[in-house]
C-alpha positions in Angstrom: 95.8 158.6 115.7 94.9 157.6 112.2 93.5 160.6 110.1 92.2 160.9 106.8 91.8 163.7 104.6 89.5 163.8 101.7 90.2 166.5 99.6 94.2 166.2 100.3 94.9 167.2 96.2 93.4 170.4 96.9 94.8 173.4 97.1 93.6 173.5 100.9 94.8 169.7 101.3 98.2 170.3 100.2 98.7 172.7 102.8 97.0 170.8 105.7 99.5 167.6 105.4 102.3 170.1 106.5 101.2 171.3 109.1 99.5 168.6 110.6 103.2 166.8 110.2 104.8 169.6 112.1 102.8 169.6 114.8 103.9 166.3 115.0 101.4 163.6 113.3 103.6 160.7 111.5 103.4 160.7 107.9 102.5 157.6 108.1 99.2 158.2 110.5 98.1 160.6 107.3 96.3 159.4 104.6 95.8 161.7 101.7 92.5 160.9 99.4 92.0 162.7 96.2 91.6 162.5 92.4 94.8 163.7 91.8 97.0 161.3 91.0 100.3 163.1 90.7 100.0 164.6 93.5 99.1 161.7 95.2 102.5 160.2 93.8 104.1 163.4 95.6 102.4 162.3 99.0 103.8 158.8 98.8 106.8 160.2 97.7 107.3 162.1 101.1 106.1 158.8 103.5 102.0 160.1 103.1 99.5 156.7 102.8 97.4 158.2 100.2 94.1 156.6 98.7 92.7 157.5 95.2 88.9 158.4 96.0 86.3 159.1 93.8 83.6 161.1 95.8 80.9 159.4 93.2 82.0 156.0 94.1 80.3 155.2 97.7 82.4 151.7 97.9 85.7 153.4 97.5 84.9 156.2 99.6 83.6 153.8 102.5 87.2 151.6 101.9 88.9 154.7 102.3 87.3 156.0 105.4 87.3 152.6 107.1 90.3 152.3 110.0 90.5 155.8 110.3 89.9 157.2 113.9 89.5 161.1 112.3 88.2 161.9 109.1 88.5 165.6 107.3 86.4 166.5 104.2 87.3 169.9 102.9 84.4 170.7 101.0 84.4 170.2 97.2 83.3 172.0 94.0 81.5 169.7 92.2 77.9 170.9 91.1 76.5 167.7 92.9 78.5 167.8 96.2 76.4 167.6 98.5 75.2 164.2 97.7 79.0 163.4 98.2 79.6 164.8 101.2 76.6 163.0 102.7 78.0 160.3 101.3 81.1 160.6 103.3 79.4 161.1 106.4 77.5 157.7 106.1 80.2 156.1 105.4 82.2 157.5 109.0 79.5 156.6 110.7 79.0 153.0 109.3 82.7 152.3 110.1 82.9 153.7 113.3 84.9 157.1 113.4 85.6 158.5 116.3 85.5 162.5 114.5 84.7 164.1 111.4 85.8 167.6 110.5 84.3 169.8 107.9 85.5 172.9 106.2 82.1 174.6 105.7 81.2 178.5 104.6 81.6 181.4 106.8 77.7 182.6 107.3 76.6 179.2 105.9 73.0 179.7 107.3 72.4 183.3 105.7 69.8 181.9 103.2 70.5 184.5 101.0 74.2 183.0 100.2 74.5 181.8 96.7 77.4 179.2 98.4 75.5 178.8 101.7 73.0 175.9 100.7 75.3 172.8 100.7 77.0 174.0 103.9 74.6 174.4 105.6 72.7 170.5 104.5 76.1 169.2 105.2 76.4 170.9 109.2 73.0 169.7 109.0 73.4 166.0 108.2 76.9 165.9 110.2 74.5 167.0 113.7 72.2 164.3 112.8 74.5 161.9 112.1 75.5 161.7 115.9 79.3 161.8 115.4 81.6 164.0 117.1 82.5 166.7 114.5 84.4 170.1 114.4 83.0 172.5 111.5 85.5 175.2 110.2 83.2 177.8 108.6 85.9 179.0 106.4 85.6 182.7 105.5 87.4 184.5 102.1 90.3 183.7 100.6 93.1 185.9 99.6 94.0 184.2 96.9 90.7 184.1 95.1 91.7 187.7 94.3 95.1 186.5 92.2 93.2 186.2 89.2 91.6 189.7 89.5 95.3 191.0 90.5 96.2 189.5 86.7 94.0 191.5 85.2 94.7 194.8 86.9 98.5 194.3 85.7 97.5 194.5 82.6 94.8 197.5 83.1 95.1 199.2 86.0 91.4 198.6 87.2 89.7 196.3 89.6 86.3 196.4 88.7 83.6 194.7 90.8 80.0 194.8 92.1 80.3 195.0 95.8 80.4 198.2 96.3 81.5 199.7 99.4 80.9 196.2 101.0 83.8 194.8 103.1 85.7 191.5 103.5 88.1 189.9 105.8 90.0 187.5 103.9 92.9 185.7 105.0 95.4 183.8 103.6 94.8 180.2 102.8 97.9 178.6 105.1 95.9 180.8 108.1 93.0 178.5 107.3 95.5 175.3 106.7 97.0 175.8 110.2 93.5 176.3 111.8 92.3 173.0 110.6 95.3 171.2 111.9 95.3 172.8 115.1 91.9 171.6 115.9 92.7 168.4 114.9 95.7 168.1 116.6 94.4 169.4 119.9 91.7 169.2 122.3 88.4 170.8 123.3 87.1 170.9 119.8 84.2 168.6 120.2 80.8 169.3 118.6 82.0 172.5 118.0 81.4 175.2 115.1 84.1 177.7 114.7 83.9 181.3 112.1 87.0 181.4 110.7 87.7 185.3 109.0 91.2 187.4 108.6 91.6 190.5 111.3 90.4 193.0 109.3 87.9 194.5 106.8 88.8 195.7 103.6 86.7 197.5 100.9 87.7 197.1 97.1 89.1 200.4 97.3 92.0 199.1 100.3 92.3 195.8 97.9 92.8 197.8 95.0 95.4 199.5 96.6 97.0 196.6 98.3 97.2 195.1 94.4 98.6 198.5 93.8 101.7 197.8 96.2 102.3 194.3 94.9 102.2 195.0 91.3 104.3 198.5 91.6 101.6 200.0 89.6 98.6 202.4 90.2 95.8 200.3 90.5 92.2 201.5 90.6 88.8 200.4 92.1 86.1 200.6 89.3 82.1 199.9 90.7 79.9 198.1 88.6 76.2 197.3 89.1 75.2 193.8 89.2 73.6 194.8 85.7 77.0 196.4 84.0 79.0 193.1 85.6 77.2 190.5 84.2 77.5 192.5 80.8 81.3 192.4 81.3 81.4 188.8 82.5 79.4 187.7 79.5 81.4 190.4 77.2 84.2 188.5 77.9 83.3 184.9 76.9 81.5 183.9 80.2 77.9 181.8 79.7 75.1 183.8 81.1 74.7 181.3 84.0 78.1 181.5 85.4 78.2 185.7 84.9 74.7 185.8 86.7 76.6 183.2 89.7 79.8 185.7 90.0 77.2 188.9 90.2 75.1 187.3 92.8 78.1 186.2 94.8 79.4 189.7 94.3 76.0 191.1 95.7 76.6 188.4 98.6 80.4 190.0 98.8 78.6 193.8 98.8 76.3 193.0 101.2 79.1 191.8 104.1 78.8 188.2 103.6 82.2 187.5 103.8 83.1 190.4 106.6 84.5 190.1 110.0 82.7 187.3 111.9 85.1 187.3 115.1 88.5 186.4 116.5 88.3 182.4 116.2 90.9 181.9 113.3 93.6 184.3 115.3 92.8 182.4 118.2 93.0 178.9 116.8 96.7 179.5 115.3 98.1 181.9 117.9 99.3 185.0 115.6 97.5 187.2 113.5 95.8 186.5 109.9 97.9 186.9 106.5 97.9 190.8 105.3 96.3 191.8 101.9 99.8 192.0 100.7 101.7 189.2 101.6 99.0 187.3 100.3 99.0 188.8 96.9 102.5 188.8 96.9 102.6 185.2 97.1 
């Protein structure tokens, strides 16, 4: 087995090299592609191959992916990602991989998901690309509420446009250990998989969850997608990005991100990360 990860200087990445090790993949049958360069170093440092990939570059990304039975791209951030994901996938092909894995959006094929698009053009062009493939449609994260925790130390308010809408986050390790199980085992093949936590939460249970953590009341404030972009803007935002974060919340308020079934318990045999432990981390 000779697997590599692109995105392994992410925040996901960094987590999946553990645990693919413990379930017993060699270091050395792990190579970790990134931009980061220092944590690259880190990698080596601990036995990892590691390859410095820019996504932009197609010859270095088909040098990295050639020799490799099983390639995993967690999904990016950059604006123009989808050409680089498709680049990836041409590249597995042209070299012969045996299996691609993709960490795609929960609900990628609501059309009405400001995140949804370049999910669902990448499950699109991995099908039609004809190689074996296992998507993870990743749901929410706990920790993308760490920054909003921040701010309710200080003030004692969570303040949002979502409403009464609920999510089912889980931690990002539970999402770590997923990937690795399915690459690590069998019966994955050509299969998509909706990864949430166990349990809905409104803002109301987060808020007081954050409440827990920080030792501190802690308050749920609703906004309307009006009064938020206001605040985003209010406080330094560009109107482009505050109109992204309102739409997303509206996304957020509308369930987008809510219980879409047991896979991710099932796939790492105990239950999703609580609200709290993952604030707490």
């Amino acid at each position: 087995m000779s697997i590599l990860v692109i995105g392994a200087t992410g925040a996901l990445g960094r987590l999946l090299l553990p645990e693919l090790h413990r379930r017993g993949v060699a270091a050395v049958d792990i190579t970790a592609a990134g931009r980061n360069r220092q944590v690259l170093d880190t990698f080596a440092a601990e036995g990892y191959r590691t390859a410095r990939v820019d996504l932009d570059d197609t010859d270095q990304i088909r040098a990295a992916v050639s020799g490799h039975d099983q390639v995993v791209l967690i999904s990016g951030k950059d604006p123009h990602r989808l050409r680089q994901h498709r680049a990836v996938i041409d590249a597995a092909k042209a070299t012969g991989a045996r299996h691609l894995f993709y960490t795609s959006g929960v609900r990628a094929d609501d059309p009405g998901f400001v995140l949804g698009a370049d999910h669902q053009a990448t499950e699109d062009a991995i099908r039609q690309s004809r190689l074996r493939y296992t998507i993870l449609r990743n749901g929410w994260y706990i920790e993308n509420y760490l920054g909003a925790m921040h701010g309710a130390a200080q003030t004692g308010v969570l303040t949002a446009a979502v409403g009464d809408g609920r999510v089912a986050p889980a931690g990002r390790r539970d999402f770590a250990e997923a990937l690795a199980a399915v690459i690590t085992t069998d019966g994955h093949d050509n299969q998509t998989y909706s990864l949430t936590g166990d349990t809905d939460y409104t803002y109301a249970d987060l808020a007081d969850a954050m409440a827990k953590v920080l030792g501190r009341p802690v308050t749920y404030r609703p906004a309307d997608a009006q009064q938020y972009r206001a605040m985003l803007t209010g406080a330094g935002l560009d109107a482009q990005t505050a109109g992204f974060l309102a739409a997303l919340d509206a996304n957020l308020g509308a369930g987008i991100m809510a219980y879409a079934g047991d896979d991710l318990t099932r796939l790492i045999g105990h239950p999703t990360m609580s609200l709290i432990d993952g604030l707490s981390q």
